[in-house]
N, CA, C and O of each residue as an XYZ file, in Angstrom:
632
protein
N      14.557    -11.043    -51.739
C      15.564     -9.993    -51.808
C      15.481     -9.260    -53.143
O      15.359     -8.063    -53.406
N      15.575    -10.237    -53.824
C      15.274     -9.524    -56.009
C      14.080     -8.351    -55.722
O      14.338     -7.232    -56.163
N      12.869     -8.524    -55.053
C      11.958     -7.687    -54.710
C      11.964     -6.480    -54.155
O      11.222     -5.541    -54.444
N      13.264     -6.528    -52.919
C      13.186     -5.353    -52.390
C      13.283     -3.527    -53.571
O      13.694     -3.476    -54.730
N      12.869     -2.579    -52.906
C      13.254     -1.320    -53.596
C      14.807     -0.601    -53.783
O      15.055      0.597    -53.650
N      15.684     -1.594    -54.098
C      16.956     -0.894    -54.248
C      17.443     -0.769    -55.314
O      16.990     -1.464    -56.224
N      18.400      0.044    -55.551
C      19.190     -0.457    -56.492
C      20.765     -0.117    -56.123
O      21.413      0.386    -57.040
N      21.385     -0.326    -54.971
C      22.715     -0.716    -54.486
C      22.421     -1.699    -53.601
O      21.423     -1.727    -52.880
N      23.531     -2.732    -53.668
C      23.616     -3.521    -52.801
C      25.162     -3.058    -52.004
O      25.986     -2.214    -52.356
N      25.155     -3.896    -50.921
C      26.802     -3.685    -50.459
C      26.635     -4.723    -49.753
O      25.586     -5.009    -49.175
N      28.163     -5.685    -49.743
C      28.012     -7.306    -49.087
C      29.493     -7.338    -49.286
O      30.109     -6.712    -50.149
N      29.886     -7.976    -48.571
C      31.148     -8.689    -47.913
C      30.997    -10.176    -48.618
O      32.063    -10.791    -48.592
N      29.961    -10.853    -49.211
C      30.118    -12.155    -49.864
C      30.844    -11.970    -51.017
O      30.822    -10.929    -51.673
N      31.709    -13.288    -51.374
C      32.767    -13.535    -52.527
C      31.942    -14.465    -53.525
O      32.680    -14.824    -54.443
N      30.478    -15.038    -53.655
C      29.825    -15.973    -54.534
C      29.310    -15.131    -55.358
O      29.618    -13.945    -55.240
N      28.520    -15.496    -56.252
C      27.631    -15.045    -57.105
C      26.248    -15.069    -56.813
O      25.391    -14.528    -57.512
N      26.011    -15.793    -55.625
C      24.297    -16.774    -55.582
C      23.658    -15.336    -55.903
O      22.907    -15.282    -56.877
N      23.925    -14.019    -55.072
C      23.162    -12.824    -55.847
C      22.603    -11.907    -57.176
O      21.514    -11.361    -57.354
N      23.843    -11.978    -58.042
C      23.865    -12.024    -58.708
C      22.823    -13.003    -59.528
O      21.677    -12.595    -59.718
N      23.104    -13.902    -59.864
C      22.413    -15.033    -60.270
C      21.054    -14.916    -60.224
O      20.202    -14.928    -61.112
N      20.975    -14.762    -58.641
C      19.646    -14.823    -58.279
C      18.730    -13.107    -59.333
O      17.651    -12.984    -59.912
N      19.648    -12.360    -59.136
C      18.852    -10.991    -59.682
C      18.489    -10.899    -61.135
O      17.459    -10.414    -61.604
N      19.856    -11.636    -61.999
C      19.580    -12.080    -63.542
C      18.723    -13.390    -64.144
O      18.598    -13.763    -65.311
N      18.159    -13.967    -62.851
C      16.968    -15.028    -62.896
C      15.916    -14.418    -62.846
O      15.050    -14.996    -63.503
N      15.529    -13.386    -62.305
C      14.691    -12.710    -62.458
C      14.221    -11.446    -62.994
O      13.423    -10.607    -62.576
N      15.172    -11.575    -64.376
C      15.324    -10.682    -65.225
C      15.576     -9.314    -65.026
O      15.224     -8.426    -65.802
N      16.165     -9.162    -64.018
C      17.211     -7.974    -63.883
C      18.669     -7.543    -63.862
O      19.455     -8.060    -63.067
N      19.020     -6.656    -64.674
C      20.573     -6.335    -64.838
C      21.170     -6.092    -63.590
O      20.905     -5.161    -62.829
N      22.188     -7.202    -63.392
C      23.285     -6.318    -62.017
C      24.651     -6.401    -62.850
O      25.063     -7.229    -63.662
N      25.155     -5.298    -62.364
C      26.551     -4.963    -62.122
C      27.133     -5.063    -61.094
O      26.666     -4.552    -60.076
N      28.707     -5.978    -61.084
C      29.179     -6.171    -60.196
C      30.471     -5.199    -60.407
O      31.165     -5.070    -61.416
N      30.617     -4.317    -58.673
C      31.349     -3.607    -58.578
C      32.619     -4.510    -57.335
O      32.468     -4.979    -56.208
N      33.869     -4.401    -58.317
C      35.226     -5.023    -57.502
C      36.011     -3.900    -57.436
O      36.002     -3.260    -56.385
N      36.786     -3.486    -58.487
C      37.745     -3.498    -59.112
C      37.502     -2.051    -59.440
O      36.374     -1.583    -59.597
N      38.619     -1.369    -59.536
C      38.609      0.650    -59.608
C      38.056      0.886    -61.343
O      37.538      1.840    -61.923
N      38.465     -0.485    -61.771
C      37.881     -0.480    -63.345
C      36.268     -0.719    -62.913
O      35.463      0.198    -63.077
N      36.041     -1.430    -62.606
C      34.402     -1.578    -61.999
C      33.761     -0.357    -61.892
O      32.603     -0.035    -62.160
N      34.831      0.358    -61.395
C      34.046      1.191    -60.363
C      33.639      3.145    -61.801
O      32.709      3.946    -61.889
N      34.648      3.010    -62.346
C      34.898      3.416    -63.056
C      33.700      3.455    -64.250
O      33.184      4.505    -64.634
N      33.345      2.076    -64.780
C      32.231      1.910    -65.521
C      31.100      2.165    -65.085
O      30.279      2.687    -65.840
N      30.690      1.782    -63.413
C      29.409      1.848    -62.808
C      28.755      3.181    -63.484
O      29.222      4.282    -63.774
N      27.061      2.404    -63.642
C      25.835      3.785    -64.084
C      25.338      4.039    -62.896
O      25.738      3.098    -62.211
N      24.771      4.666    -62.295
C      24.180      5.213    -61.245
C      22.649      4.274    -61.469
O      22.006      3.756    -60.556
N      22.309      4.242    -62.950
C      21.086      3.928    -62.947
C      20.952      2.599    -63.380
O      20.086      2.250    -64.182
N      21.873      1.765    -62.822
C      21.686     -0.013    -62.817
C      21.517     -0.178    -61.650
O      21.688      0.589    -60.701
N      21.054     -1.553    -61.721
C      21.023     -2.179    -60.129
C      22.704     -2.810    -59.896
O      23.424     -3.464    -60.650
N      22.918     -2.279    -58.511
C      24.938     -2.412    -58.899
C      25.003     -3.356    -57.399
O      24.041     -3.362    -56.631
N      26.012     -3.974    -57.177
C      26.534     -5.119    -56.150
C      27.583     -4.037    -55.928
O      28.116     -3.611    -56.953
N      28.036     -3.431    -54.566
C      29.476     -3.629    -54.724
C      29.739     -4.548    -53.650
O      29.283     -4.626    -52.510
N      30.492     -5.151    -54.218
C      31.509     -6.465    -52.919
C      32.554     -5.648    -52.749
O      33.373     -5.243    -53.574
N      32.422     -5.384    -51.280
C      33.696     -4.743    -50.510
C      34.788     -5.521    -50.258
O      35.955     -5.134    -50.310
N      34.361     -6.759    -49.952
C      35.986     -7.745    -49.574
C      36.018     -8.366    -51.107
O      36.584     -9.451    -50.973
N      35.714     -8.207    -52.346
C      36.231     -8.626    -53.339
C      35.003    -10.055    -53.480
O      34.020    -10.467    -52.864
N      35.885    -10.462    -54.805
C      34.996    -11.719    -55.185
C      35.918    -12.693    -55.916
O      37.025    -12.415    -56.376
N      35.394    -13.696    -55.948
C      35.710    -15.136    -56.382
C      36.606    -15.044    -57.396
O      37.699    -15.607    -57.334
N      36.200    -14.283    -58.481
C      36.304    -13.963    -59.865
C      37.803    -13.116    -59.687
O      38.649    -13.390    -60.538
N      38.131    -12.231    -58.761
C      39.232    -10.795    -58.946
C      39.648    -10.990    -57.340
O      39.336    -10.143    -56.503
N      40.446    -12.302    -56.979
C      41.119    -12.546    -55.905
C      42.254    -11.507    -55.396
O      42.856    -11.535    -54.323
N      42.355    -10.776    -56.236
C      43.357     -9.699    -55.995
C      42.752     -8.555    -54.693
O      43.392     -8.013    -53.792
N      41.030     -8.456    -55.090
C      40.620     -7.593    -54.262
C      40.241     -8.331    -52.472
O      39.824     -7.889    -51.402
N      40.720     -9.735    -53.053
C      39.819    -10.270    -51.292
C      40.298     -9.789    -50.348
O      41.520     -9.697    -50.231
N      39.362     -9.319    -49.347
C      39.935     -9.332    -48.014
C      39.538    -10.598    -46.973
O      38.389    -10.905    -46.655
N      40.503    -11.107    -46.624
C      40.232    -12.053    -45.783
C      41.454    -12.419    -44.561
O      41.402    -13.528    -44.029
N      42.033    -11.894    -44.343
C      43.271    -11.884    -43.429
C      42.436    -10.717    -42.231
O      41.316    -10.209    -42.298
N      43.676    -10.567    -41.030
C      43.428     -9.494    -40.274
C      44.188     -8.168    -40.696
O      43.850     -7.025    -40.388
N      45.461     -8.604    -41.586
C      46.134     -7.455    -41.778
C      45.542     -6.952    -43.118
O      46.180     -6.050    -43.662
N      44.312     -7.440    -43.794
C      43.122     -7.069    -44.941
C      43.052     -6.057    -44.373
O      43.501     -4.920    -44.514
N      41.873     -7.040    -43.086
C      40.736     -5.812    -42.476
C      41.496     -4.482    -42.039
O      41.140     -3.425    -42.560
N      42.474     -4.490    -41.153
C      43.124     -3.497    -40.503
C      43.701     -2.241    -41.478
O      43.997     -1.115    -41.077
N      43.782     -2.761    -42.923
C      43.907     -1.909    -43.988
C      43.259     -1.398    -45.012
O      43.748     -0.714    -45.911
N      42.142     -1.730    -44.884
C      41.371     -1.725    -45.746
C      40.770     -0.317    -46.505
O      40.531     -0.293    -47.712
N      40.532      1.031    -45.458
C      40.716      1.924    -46.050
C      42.290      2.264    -47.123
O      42.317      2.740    -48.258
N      43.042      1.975    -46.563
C      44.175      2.520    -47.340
C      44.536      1.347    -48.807
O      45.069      1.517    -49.903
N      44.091      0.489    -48.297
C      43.897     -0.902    -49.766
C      42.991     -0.449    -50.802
O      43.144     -0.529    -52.021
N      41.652      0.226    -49.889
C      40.591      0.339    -51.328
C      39.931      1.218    -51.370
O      38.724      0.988    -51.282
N      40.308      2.409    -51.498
C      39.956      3.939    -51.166
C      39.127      4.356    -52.711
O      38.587      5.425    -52.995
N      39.216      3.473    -53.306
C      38.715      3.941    -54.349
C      37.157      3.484    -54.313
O      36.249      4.059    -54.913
N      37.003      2.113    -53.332
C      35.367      1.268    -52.682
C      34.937      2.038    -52.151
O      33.749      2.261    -52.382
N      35.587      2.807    -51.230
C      34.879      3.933    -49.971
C      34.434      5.446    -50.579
O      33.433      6.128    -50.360
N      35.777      5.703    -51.556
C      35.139      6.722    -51.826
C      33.701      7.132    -52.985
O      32.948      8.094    -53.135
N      33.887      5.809    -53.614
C      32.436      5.563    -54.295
C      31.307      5.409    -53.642
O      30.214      5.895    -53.933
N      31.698      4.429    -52.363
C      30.283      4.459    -51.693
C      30.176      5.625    -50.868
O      28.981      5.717    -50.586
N      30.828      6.584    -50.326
C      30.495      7.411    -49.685
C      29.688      8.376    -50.597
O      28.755      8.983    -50.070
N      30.075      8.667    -52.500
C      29.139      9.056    -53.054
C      27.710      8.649    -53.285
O      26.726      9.388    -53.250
N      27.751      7.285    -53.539
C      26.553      6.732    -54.018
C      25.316      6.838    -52.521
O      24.130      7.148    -52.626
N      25.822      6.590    -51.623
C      25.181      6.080    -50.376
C      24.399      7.723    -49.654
O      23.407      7.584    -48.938
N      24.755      8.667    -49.830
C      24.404      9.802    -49.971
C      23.165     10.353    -50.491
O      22.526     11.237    -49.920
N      22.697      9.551    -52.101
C      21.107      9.500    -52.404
C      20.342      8.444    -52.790
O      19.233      8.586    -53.306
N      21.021      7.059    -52.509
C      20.305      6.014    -53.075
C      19.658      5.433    -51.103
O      19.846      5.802    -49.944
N      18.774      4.228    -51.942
C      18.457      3.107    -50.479
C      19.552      1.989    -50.950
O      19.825      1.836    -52.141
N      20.100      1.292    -50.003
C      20.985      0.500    -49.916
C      20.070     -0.918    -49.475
O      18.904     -0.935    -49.082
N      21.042     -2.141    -49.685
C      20.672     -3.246    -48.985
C      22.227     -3.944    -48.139
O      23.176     -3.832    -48.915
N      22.463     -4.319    -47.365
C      23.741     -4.387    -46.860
C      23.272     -5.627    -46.289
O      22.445     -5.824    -45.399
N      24.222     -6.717    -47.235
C      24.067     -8.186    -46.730
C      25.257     -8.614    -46.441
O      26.177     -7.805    -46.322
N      25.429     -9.813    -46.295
C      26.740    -10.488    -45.652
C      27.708     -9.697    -44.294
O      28.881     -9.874    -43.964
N      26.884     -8.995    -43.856
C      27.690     -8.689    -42.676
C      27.666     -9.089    -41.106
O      26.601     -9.590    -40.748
N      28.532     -8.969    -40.243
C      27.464     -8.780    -38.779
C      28.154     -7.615    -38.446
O      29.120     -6.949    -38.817
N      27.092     -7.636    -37.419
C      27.441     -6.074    -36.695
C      28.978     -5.861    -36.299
O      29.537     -4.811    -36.615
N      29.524     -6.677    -35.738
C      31.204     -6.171    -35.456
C      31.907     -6.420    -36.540
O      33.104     -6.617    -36.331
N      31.426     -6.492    -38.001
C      32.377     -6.274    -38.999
C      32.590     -5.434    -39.120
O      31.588     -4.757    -39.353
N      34.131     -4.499    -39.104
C      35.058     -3.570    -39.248
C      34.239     -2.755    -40.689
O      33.225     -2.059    -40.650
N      34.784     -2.998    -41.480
C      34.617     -2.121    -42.612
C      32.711     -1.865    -42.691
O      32.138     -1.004    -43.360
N      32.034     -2.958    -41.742
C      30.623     -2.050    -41.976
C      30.250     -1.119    -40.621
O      29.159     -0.556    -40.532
N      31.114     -1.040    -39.748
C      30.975     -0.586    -38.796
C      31.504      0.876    -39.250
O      30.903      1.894    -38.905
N      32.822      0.912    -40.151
C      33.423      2.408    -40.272
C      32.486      2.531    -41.912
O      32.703      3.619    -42.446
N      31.937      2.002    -42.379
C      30.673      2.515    -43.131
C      29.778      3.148    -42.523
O      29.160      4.114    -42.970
N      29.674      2.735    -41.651
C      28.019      2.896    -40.798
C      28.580      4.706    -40.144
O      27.753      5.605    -40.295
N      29.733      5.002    -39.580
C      30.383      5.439    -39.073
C      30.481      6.647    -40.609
O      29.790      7.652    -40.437
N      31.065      6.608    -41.663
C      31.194      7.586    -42.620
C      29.599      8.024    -42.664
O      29.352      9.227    -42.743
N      28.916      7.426    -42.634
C      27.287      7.528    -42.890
C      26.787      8.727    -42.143
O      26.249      9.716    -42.641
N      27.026      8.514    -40.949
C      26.462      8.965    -39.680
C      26.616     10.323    -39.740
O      25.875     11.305    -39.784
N      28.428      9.972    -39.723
C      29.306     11.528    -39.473
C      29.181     12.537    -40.441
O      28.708     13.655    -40.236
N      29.751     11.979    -41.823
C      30.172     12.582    -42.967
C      28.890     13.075    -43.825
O      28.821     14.213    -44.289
N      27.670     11.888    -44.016
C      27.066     12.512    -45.065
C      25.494     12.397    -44.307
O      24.518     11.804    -44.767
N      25.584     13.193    -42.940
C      24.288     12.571    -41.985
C      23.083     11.965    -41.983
O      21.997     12.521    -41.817
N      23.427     10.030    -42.298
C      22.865      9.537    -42.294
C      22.028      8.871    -43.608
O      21.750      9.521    -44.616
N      21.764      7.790    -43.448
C      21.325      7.178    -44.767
C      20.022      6.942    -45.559
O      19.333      6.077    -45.019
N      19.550      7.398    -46.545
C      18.076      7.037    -47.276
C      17.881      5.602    -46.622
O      18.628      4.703    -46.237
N      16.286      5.864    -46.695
C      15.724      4.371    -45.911
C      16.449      3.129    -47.286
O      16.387      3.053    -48.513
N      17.143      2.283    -46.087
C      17.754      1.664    -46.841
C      17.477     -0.140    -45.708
O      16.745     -0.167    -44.719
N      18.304     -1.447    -46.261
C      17.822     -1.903    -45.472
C      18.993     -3.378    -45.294
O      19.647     -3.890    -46.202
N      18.955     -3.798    -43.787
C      20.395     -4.980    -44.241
C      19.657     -6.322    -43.600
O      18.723     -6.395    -42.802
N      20.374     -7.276    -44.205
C      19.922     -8.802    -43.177
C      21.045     -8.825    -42.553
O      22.137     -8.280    -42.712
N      20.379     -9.902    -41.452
C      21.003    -10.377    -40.221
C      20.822    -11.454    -39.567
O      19.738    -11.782    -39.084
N      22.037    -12.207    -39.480
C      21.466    -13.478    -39.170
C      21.005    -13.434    -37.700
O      19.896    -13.859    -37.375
N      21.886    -12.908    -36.812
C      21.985    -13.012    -34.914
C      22.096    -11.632    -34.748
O      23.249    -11.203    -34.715
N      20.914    -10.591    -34.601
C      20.948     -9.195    -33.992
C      19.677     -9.555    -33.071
O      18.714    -10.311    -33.206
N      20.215     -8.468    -31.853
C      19.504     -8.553    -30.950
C      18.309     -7.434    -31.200
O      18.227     -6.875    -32.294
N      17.438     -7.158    -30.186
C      16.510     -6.301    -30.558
C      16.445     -4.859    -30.533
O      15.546     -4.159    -30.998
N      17.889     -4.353    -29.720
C      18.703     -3.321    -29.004
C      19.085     -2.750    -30.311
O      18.800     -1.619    -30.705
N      19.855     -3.781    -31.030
C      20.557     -3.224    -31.921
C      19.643     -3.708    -33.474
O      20.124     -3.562    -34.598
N      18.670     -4.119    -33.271
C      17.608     -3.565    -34.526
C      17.097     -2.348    -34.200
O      16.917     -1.661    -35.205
N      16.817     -1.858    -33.258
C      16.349     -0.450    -32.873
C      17.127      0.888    -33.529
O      16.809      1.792    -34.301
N      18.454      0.456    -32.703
C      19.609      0.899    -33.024
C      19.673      1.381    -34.304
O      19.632      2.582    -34.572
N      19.810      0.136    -35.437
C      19.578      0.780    -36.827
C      18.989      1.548    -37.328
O      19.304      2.609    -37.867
N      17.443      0.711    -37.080
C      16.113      1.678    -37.647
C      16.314      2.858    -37.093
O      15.544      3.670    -37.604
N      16.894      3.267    -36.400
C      17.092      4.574    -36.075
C      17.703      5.511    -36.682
O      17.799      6.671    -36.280
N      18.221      4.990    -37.843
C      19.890      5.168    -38.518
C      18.981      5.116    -39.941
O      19.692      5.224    -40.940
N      17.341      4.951    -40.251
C      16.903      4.210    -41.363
C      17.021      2.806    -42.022
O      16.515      2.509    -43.103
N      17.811      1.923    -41.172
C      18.237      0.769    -41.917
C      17.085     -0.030    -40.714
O      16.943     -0.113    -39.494
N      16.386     -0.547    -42.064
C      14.832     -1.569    -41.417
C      16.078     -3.129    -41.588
O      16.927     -3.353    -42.451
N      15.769     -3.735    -40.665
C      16.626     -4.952    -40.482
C      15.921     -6.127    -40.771
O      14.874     -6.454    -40.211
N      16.575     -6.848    -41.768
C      15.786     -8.023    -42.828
C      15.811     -9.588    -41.296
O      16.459    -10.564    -41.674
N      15.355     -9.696    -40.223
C      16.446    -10.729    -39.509
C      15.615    -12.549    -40.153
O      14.506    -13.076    -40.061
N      16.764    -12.864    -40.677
C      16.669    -14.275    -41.272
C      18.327    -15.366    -40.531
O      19.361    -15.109    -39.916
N      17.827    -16.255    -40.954
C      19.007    -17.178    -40.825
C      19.397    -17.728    -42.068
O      18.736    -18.023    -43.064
N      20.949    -17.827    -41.735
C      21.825    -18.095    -42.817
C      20.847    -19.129    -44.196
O      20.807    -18.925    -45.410
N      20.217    -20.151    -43.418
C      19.597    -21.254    -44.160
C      18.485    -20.608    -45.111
O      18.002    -20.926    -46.198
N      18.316    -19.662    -44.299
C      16.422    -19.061    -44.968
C      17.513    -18.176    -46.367
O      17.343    -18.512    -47.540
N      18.363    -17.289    -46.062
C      18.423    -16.312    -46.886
C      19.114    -17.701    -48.444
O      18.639    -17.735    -49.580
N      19.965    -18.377    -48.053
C      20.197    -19.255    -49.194
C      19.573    -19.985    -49.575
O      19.909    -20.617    -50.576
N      18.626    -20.164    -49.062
C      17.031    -20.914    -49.831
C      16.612    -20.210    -50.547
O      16.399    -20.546    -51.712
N      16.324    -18.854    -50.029
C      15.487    -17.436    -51.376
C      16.378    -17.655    -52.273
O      15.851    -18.234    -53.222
N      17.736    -17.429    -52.472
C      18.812    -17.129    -53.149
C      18.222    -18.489    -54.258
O      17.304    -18.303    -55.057
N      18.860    -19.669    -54.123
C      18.493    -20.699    -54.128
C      17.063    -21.262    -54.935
O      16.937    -22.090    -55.837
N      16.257    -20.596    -54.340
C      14.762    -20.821    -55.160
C      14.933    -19.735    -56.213
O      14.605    -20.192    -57.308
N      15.345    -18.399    -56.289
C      15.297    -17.782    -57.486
C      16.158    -17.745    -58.721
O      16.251    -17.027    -59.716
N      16.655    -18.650    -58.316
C      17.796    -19.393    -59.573
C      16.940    -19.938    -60.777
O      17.495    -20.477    -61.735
């Protein structure tokens, strides 16, 4: 993953193993939570944003249903950054599955609003082949691993 050509990530995970893993291999990440986060972000670092928050700034987690169901109006300040950034960078979009809400109305701002995304690219643990098509169609080349494989990479680049 440290390898791929990005420099945004976007993930729904609350750990660090990414992080970690990217400053093991001697690269700067910035982690984006927090409207102060968001605020500091350079365009020209390699940047995390965690959409449901992290370990560290429990204030931002989403993890309830009445999170998800709010989540534009909770963190308008996440969306409206990524709707800038996502516009000219390649992305990597981990920790999700396909019927997650907030990557579905990502996928959805993408499409509509700023038509469509730089070749960018997400893992997956359980996608079918319909909906790898689906993506790549959209530019997003689909990483498909299992949960075990991707925390082993993570894991070995520590």
């Amino acid at each position: 993953i440290t390898k791929l050509p990005i420099k945004i990530i976007v993930t729904t995970n609350w750990d660090e193993l990414l992080e970690i893993a990217y400053k093991k291999s001697g690269q700067k990440i910035q982690s984006v939570v927090t409207p102060e986060e968001i605020k500091k972000y350079n365009e020209n670092d390699l940047v995390i944003f965690k959409i449901h928050g992290d370990l560290k700034n429990t204030k931002y987690l989403v993890i309830t249903e009445d999170q998800y169901n709010g989540y534009s109006s909770s963190h308008p300040f996440m969306l409206t950054r990524l709707k800038s950034t996502l516009q000219n960078k390649s992305v990597l979009f981990i920790g999700y599955s396909l019927s997650d809400r907030n990557f579905t109305q990502i996928r959805h701002m993408v499409d509509h609003e700023l038509g469509g995304l730089k070749d960018s690219f997400a893992v997956f643990v359980d996608i079918s082949d319909n909906e790898v098509q689906n993506l790549q169609n959209k530019n997003i080349t689909v990483i498909k691993s299992d949960f075990v494989d991707v925390i082993n990479d993570l894991v070995n680049s520590i």
